[in-house]
TISE-693089 format. One record per residue: x, z, y of N, C-alpha, C in turn. Coordinates in steps of 0.001 Angstrom, whole numbers, padded with zeros to 6 digits, always signed. Each point is the difference from the previous one (the first is absolute). Layout:
residues N
XZYXZYXZY ...
***
This chain:
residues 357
+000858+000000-001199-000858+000000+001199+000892+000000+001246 -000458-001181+000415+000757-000158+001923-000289+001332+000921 +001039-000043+000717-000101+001396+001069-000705-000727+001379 -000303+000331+000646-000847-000734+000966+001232+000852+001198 +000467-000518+001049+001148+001334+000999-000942+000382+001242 -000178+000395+000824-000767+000584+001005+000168-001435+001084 +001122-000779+000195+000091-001000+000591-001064-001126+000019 -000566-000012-001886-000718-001492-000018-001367+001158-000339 -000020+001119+000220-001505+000571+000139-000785-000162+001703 +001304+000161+000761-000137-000024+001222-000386-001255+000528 +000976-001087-000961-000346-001398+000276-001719-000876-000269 -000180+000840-001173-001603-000240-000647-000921+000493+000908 +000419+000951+000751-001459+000621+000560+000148-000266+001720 +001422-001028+000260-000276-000169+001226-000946-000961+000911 -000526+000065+000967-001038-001168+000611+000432-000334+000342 -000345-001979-000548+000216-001124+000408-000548-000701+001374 +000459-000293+000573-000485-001047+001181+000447-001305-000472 -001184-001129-000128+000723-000957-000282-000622-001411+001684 +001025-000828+000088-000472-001327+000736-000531-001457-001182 -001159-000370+000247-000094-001084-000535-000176-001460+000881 +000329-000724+000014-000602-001221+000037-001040-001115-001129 -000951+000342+000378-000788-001143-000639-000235-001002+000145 +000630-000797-000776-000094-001814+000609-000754-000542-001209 -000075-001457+001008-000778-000905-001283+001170-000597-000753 +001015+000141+000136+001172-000672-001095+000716+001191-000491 +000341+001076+000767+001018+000942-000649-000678+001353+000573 +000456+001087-000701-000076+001371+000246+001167+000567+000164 +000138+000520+000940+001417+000731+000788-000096+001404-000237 +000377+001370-000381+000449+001035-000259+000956+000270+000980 -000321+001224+000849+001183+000721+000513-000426+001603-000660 +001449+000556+000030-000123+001739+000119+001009+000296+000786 -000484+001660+000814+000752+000227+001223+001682+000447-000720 +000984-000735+000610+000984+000666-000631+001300-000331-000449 -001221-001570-000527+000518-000957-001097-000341-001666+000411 -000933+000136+000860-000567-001399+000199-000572-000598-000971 +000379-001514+000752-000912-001033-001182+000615-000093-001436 -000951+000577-000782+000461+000307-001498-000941-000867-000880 -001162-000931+000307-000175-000678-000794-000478-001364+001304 -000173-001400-001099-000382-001165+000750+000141-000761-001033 -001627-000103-000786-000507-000717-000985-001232-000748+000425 -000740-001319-000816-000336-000514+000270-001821+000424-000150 -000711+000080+000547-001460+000165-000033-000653-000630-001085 +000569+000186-001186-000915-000718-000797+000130+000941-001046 -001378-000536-000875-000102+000968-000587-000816-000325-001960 +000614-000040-001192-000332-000831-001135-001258+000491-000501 -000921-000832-000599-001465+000771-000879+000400-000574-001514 -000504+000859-000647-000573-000491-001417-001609-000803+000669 +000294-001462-000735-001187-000331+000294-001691+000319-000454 +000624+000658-001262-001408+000431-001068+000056+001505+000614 +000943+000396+000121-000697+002186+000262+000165-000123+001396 +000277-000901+000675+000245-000065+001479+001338+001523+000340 +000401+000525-001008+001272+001276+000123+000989-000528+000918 +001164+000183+000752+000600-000353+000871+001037+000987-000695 +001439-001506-000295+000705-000132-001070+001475+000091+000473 -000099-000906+001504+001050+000584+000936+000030-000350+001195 +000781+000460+000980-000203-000094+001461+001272-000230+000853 +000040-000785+001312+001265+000196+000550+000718-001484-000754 +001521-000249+000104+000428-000843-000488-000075-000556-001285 -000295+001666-001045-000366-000236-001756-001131-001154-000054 -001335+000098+001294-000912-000822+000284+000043-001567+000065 +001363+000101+000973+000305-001224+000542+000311-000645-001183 +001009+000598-000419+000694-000888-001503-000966-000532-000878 -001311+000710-000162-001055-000377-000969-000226-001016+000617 -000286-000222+001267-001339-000812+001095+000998-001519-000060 +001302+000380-000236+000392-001468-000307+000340-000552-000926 -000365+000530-001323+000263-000473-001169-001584-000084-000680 -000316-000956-000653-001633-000303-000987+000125+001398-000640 -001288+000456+000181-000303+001313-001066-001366+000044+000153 -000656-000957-001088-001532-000216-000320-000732+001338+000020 +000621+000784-000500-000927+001595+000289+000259+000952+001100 +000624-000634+001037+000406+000921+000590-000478-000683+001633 -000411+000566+000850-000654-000328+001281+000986+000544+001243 +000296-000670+000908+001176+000397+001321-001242+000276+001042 -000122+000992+000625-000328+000216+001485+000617+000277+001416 +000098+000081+001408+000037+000014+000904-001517+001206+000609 +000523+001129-000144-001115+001208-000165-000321-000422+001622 +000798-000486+000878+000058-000066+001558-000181-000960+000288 -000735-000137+000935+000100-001181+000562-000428-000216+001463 +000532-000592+001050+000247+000292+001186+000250+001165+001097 +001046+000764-001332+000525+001269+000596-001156+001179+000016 -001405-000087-000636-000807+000909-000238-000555-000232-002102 -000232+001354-000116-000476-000131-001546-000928-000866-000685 +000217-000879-001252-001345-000828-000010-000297+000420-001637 +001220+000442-000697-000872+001087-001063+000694+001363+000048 -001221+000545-000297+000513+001535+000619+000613+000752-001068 -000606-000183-001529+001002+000666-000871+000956-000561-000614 +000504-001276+000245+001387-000517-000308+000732+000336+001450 -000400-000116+001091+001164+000633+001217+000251+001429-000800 -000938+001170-000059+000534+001033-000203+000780+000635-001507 -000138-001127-001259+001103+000362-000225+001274-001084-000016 +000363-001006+000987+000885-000309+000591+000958+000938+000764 -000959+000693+001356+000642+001262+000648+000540+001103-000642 -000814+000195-001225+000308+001378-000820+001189-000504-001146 +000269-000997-000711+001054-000421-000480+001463-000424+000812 -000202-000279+001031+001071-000362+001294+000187+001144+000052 -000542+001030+000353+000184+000864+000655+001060+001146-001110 -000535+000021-001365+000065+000811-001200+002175-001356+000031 -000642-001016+000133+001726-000452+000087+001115+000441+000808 -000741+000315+000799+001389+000398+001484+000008+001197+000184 -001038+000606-000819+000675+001744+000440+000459+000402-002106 +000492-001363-000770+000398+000438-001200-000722+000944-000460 -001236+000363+000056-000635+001114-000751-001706-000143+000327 -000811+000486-000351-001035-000162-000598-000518+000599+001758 -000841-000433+000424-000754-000148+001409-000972+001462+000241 +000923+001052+000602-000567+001145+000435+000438+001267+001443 -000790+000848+000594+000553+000170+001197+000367-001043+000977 -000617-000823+000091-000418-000727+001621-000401+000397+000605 +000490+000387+000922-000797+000655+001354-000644-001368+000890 +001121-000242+001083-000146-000878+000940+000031-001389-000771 -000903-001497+000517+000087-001078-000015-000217-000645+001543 +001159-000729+000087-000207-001045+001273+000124-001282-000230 -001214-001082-000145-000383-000825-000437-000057-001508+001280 +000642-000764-000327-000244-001013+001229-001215-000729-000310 -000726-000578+000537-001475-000823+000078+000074-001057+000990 -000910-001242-000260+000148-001212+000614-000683+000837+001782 +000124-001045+000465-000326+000446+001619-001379-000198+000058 -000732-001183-000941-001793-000300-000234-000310+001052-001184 +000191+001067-000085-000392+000281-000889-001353+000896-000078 -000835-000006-000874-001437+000072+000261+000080+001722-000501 -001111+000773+000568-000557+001499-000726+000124+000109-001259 -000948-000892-000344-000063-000064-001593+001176-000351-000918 +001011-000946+000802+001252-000334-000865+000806+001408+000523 +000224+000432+000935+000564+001238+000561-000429+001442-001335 -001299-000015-000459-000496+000690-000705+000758-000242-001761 +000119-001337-000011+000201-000108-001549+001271+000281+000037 +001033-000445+000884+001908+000790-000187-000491+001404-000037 -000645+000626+001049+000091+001313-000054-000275+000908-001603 -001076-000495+000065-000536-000143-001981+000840+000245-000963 +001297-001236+000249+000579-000233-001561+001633+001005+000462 +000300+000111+001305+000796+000927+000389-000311+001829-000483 -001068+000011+000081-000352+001662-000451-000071-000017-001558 -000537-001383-000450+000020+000261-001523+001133-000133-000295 +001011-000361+000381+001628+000187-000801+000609+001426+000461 -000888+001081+000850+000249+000886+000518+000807+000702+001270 -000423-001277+001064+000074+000761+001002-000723+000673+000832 +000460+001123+000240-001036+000959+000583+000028-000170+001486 +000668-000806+001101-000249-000239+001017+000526-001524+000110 -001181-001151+000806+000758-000917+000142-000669-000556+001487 +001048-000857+000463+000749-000645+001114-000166-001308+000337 -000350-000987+000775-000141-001450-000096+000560+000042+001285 +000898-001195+000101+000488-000595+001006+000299-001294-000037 -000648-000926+001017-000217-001752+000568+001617-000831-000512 -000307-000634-001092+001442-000683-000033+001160-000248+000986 -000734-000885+001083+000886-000645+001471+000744+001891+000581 -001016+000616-000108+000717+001173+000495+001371+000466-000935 -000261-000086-001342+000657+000600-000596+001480-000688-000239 -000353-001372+000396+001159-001078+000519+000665+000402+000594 -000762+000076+001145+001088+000432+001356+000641+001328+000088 -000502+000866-000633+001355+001337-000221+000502+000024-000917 -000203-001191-001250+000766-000399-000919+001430-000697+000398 -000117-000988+001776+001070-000289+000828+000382+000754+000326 -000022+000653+000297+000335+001191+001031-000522+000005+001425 -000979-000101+000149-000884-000486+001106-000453+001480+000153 -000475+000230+000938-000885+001467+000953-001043-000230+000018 -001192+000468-000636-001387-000731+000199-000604+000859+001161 +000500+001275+000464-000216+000699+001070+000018-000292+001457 +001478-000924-000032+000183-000388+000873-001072-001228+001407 +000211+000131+000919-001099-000351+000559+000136-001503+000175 +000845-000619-000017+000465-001519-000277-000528-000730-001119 -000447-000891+000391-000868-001149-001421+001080-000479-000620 -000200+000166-001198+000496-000861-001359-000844-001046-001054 +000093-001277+000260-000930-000770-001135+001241+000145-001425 -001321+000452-000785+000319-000261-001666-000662-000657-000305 +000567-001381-000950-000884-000803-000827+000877+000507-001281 -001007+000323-001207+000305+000167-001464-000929-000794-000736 +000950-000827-000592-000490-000998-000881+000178+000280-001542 -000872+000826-000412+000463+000644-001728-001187-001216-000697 +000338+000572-001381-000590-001262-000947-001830-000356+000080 -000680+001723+000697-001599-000905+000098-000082+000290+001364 +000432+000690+000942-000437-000100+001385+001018-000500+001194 -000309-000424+001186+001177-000378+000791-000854+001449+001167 +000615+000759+000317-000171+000930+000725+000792-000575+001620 -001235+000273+000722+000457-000055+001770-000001+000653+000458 +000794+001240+000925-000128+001029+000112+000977-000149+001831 -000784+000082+000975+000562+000738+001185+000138+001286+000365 +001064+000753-000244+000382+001729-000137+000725+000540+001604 -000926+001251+000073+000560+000463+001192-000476+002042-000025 +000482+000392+000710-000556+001379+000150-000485+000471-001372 +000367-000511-001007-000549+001020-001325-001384-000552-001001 +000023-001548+001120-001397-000055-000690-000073-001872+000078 -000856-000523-000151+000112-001574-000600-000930-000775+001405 +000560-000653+001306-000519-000273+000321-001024-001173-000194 +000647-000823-000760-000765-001161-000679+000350-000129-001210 -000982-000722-000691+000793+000035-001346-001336-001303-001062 +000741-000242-001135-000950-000979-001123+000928+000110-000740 -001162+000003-000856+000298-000283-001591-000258-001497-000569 +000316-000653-000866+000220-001341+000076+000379+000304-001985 -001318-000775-000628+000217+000042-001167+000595-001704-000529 +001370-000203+000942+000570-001254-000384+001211+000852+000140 +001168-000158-001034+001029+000413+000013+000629-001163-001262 +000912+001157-000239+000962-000808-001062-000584-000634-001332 -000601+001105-000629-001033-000604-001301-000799-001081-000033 -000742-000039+001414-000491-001107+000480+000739-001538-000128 +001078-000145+000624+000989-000852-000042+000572-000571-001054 -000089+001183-001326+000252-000301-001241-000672-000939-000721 -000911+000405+000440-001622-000489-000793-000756-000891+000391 +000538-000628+001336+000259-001286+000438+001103-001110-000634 +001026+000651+000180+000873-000851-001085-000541-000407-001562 -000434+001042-000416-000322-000219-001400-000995-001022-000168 -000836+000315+000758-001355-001058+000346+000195-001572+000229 +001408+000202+000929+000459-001605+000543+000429-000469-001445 +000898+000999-000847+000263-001137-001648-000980-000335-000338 -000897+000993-000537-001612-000185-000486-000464-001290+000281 -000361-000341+001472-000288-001015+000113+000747-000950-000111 +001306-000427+000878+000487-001075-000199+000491-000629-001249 +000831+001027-000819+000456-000118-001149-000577+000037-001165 -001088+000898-000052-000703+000353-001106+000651+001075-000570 +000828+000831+000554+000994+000802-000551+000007+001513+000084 -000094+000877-000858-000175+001529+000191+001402+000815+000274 +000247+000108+000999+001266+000905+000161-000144+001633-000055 +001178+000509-000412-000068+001666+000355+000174+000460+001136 -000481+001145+000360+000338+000563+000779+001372+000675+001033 +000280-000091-000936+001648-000170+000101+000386-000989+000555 -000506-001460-000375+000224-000853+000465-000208-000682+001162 -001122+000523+000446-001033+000015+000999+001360+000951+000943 +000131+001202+000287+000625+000849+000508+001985-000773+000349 +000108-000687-000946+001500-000371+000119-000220-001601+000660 -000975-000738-000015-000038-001024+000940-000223+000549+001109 -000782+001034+000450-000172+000303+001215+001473+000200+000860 +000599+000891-000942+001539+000504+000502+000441-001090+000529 +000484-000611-001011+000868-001581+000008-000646-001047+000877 -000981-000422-000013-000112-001333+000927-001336+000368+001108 -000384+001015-000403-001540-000053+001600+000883-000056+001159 -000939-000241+001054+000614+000117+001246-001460+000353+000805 -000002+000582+001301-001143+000126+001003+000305-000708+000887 +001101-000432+000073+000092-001272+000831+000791-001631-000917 -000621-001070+001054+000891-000980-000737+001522+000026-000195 +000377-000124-000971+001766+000266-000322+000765-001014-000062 +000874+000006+000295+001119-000714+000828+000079-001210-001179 -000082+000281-001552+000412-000991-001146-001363+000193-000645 -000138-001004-000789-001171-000197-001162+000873+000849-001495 -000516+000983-000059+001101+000747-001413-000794-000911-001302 +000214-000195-000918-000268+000023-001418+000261+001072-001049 -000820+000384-000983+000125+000717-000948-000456-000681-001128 -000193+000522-000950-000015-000341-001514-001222+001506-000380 -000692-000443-000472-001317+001554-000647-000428-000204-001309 -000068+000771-000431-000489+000072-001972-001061+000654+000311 -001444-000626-000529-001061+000836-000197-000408-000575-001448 -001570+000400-000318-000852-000639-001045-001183-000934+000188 +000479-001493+000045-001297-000956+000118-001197+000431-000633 -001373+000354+000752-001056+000128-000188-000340-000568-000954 +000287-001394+000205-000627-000998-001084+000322+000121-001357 +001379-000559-000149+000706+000124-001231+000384+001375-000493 -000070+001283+000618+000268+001191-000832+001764-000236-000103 +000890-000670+000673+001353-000052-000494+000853+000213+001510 +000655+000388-000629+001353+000347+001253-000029-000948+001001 +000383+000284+000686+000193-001839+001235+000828+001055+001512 +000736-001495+000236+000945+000752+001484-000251-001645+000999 -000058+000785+001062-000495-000831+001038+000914+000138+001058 +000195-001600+000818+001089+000994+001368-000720-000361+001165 +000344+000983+000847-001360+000157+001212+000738+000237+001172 -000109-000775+000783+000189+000130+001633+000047+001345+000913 +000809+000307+000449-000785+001212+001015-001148-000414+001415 +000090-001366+000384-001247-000367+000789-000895+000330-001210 -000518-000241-001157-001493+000247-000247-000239+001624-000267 +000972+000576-000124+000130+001461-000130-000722+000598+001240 +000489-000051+001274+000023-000065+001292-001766-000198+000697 -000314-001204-000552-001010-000012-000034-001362+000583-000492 -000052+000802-001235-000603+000134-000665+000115+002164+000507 +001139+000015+000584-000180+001195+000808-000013+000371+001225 -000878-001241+000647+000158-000287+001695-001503+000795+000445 -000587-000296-000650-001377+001096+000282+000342+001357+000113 +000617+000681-001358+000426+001457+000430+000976+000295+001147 +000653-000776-000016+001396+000183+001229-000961+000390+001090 -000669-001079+000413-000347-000179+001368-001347+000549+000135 -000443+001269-001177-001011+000587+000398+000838+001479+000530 +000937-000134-000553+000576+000972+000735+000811+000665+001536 +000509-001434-000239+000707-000097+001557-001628+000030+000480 -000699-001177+000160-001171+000168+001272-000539+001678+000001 -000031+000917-001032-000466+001374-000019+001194+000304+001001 +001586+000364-000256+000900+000445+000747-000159-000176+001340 -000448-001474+000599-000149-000351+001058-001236+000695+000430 -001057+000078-000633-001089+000764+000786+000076+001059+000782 +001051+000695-001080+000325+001183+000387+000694-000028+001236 +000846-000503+000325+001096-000165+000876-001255-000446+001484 -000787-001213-000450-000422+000059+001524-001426+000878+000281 +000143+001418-000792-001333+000477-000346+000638+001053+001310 +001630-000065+000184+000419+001527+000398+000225-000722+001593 -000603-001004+000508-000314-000317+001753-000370+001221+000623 -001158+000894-001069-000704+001236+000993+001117+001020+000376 +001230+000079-001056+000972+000638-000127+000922-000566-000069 +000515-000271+001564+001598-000523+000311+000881+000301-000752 -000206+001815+000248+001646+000455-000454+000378+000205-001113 -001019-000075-001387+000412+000011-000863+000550-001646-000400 -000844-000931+000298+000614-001433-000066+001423+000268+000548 +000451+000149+001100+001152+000188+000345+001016+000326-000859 -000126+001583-000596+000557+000656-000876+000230-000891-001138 -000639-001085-000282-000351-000718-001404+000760-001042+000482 +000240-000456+001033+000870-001040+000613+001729+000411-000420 -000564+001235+000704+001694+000694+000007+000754+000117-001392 -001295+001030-000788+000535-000086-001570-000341-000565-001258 -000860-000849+000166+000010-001423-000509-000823+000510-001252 -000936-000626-000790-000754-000554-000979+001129+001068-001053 -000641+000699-000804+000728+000409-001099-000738-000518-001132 +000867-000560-001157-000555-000607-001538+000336+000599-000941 -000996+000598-000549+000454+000894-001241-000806-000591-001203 +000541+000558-001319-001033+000210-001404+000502-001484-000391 -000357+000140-001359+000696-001569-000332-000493-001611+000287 -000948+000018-000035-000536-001041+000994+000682-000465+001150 +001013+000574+000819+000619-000240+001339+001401-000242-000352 +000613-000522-001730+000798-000813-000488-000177-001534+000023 -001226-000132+000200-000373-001799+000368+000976-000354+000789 +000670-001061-000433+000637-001065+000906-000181-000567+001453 +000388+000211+000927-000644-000546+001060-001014+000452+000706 -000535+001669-000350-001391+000423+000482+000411+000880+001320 +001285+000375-000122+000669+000577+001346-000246-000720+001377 +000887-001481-000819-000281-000871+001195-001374-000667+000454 -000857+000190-000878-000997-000395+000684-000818+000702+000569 -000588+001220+000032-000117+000816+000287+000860-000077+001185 +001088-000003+000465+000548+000177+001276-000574-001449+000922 +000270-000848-000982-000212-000779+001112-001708-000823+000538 -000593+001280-000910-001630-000458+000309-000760+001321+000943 +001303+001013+000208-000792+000957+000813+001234+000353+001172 +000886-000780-000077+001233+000124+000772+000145+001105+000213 +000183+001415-001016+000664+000887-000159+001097+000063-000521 +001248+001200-000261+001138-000384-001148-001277+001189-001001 +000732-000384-001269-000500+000618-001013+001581+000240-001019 -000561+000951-000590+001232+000939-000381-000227-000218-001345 +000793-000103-001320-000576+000523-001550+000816+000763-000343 -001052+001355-000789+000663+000734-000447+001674-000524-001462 +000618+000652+000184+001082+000190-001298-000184+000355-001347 -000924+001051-000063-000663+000272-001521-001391-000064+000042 -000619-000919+000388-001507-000493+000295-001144+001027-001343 +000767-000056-000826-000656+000269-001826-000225+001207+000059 +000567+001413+001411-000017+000614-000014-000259+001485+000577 -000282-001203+001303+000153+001080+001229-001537+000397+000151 -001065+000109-000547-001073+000479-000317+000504+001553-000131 +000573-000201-001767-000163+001096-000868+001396+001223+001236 +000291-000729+000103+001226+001118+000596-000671+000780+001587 -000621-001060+000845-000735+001374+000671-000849+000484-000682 -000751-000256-001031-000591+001194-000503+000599+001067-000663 +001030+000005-000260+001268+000544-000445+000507+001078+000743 +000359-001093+001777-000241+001290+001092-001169+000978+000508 -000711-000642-000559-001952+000848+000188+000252+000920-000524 +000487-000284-001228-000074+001766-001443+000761+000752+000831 +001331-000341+000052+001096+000713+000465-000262+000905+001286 -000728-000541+000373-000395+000627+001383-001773+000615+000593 -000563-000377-000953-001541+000094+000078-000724+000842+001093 +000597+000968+000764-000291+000297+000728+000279-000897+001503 +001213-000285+000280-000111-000832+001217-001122-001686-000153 +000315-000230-001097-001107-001095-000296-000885+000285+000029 -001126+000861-000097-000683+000360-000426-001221-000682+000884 +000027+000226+001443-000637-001280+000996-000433-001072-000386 +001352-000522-000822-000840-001403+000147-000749-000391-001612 -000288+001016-000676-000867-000345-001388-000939+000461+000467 -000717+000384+001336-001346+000081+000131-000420-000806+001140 +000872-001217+000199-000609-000910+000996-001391-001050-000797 +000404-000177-001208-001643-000669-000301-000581+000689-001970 +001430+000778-000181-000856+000392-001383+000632+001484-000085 -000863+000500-000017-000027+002019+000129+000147+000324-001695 +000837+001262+000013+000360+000259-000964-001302+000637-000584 -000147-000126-001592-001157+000335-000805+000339+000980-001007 -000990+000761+000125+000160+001281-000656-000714+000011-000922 -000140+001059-001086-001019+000010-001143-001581+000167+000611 +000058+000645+001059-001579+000300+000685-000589-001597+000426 +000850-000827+000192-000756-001148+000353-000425-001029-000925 +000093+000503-001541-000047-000522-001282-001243-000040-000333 
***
């Protein structure tokens, strides 16, 4: 029989604070201390006959891209709010049971990021699947916010800052000043979107089913938001619809380009709204002049979306360095600090207690 030492008794019974990010492509894990300790993918495997949920996170992914007739892939998320509620929660509760290496107990605090549109009722279902993995107090705070002190930005400060975060289901618009969001949209066109445009353009033109993966690594490689200087070529392996057999096709980056010119430019014209929305308010335009368009979340890896964006609202615009990340890390500084933050998690969603259950 193992001796248990007073060290890892102390360790078992201490309260956890944890940071999450909930995205529609990945789930981010912070703990105060230690940081970002997990960043797996939002998906999540079924048995297709007991509907049991078999694995989650990347174990998921690996299934979701290999044939497994009995076995079903989900996306529990989708546009950065819950769309099934008991595969998110035990997604959260298995993530969670991964990064603290031990079986999911003593949570105190959760500080949870949420899209900037996000509705009561979707506000209600995180809160939901957060207490059922056992936290006893939890926290929501506006992505774009959680961006910008993920930069190192002052959201206190009385000077305007535009954040655009472009994660995989929402493009978040967010004008930040004094602690609180002077303008802001949610925008359920982001990166996934873009994907699933691509995939669509083989579909049709080719007749051809690509992965997701694949979908995701043309984007890298040849999209652009603006026209690009060369016509690139690639080479793509999918599965002809028709024939059921392998087939590789080589494809232009003009028809690429095209086929994601709708999402581009629903976005910039949103950015721009914003920008000439702030006439009533000089000085924060000013401020936004001075410190320019910030691009975060992975979506704001597009090719060319810097520059256009600059040169359709003749601002400079800035992109973040670790785009994938700067969400989860001010929420990171939220835990760490929960009291000076504490302001700005009750600018549009108030913390919920068991009495309001």
């Amino acid at each position: 029989m193992s001796l248990v030492s007073i060290s890892d008794l102390v360790n078992l019974n201490k309260r956890i604070d944890i940071g999450l990010d909930l995205g529609t492509a990945n789930i981010l894990i912070y703990l105060p201390e230690r940081g970002i300790v997990l960043n797996e993918p939002a998906m999540v495997a079924r048995d297709r006959a007991s509907g049991e949920v078999i694995a989650v996170g990347k174990d998921a992914l690996a299934i979701h891209e290999k044939i497994h007739p009995g076995i079903v892939t989900i996306r529990p998320i989708a546009n950065g709010v819950i769309a099934d509620y008991e595969a998110t929660t035990v997604l959260i509760r298995e993530l969670i049971r991964k990064a603290l290496s031990r079986s999911v107990q003593n949570i105190y605090r959760m500080v949870i990021s949420v899209p900037l549109g996000i509705t009561p009722v979707e506000t209600r279902a995180v809160y939901d699947a957060a207490v059922k993995v056992g936290a006893k107090e939890v926290h929501f705070v506006q992505e774009p916010m959680a961006a910008a002190i993920g930069t190192g930005m002052d959201p206190f400060e009385a000077a305007g800052n535009m954040v655009v975060d472009i994660g995989g289901g929402t493009t978040d618009i967010a004008v930040i000043t004094l602690g609180g969001i002077a303008s802001g949209e949610s925008l359920r066109i982001a990166g996934n979107d873009i994907n699933t445009r691509i995939i669509q353009f083989f579909r049709n033109r080719y007749n051809l089913a690509i992965s997701d993966y694949a979908a995701e690594n043309i984007k890298l490689q040849m999209a652009s938001a603006e026209e690009p200087q060369e016509d690139l070529t690639m080479n793509v392996q999918g599965m002809n619809v028709g024939t059921g057999l392998p087939e590789t096709v080589t494809i232009h980056s003009g028809f690429i380009n095209d086929a994601l010119k709708h999402s581009v430019s629903l976005i910039v014209m949103s950015i721009k709204k914003h920008i000439e929305a702030l006439i009533v308010k000089p000085e924060i335009a000013l401020d936004i002049l001075g410190r320019g368009i910030f691009l975060t979340g992975g979506g704001s890896q597009l090719k060319g979306l810097d520059h256009r964006i600059k040169q359709e609202t003749n601002m400079p615009v800035k992109v973040s360095q670790d785009p994938m990340t700067d969400t989860i890390k001010g929420v990171g500084e939220i835990i760490e600090d929960l009291k000076h933050y504490k302001p700005i998690l009750g600018v549009d969603f108030k913390v919920l207690s068991k009495e309001d259950t």
